[in-house]
C-alpha positions in Angstrom: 37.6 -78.4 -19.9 34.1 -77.0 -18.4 35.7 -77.9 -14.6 38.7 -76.0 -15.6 36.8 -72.9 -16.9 34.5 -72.9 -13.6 37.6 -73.2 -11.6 39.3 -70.5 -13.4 35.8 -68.3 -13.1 35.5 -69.0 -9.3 39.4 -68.0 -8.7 38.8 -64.9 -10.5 36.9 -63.3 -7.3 33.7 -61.7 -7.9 32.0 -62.1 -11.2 30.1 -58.5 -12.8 26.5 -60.1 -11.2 28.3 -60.5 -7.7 29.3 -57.0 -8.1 26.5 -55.7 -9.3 24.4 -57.3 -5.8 26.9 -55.7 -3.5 26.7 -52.2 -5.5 23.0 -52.7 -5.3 22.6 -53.9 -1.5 25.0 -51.0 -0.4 22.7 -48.2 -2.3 20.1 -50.0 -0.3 21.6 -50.1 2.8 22.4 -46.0 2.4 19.2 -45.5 1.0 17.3 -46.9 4.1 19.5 -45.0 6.2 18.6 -41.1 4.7 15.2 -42.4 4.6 14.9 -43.3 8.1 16.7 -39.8 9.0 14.3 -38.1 6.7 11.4 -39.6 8.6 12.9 -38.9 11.8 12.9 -35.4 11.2 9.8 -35.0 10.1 8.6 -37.1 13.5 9.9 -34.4 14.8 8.1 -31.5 13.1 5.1 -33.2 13.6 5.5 -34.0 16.8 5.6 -30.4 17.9 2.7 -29.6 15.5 0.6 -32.2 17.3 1.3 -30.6 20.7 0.4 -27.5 19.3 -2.8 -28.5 18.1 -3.7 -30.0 21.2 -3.3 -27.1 23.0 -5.5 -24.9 20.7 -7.9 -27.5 20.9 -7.9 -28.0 24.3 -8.1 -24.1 25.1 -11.1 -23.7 22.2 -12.9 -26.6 23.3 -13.1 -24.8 27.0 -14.0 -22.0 25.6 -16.8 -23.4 23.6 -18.1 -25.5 26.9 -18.2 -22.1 28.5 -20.4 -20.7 26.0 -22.5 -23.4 25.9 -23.1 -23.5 29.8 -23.5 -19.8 29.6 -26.0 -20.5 26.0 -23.9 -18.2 24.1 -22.0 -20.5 21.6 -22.3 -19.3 18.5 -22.2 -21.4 15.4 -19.1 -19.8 13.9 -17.7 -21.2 17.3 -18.6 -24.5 16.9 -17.6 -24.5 13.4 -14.0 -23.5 14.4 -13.8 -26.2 17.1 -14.9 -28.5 14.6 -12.3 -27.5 12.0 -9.3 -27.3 14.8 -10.6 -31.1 15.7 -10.1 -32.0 12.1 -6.7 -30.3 12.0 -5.5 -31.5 15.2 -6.5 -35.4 13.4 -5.0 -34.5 10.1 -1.6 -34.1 12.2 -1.9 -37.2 14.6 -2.5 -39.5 11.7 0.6 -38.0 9.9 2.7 -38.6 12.9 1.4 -42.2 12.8 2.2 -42.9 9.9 6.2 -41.2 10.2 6.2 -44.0 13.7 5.2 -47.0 11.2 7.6 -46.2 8.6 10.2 -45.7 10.5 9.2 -49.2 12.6 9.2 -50.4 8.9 12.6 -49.0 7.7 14.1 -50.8 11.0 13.0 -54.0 10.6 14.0 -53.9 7.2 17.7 -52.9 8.3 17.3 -55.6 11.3 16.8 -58.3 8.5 19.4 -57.2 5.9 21.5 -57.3 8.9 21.0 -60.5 10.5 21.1 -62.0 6.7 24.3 -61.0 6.3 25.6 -62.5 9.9 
């Protein structure tokens, strides 16, 4: 009688649990996938941010050497190059970051993929 109700369950196809997995590891799968866009966007953004803040650096940080040669470098001067330095590192750990998740949101989708081969 048990045998027969397994065997009867098992015909049946997918039970409500097995359903509720695959519901679950599709919203994963599609979650994973906006996130990974999302991120790569804002790579993106930051990306051009960073190159931006390089160049101001790079130009203020000439300036300031000229000033210093020339003994003129004020300390309003220094405290801007110091700020733009700070700025310029605020970005670059941001963009970090984006790179690791999205490293992180790949290998994720590498394993849920090579699980299901």
């Amino acid at each position: 009688m048990v045998l027969t109700a397994l065997l009867v369950l098992a015909g049946c196809g997918e039970t409500k649990t097995r359903q509720e997995i695959n519901r679950r590891k599709a919203a994963l799968k599609e979650h994973q996938a906006t996130e990974l866009k999302r991120a790569q966007d804002e790579l993106l953004l930051t990306d051009s941010l960073l190159q931006l803040a390089n160049a101001e650096l790079e130009a203020l940080q000439k300036q300031v050497d000229e000033d210093k040669a020339a003994l003129k470098a004020t300390p309003e001067e220094l405290t801007l190059l110091t700020m733009t330095r700070m700025r310029r590192d605020s970005i670059r750990t941001q963009y970090e970051a984006l790179g690791m998740k999205i490293r992180y949101i790949r290998k994720k989708q590498k394993e849920t993929q090579d699980q299901e081969q």
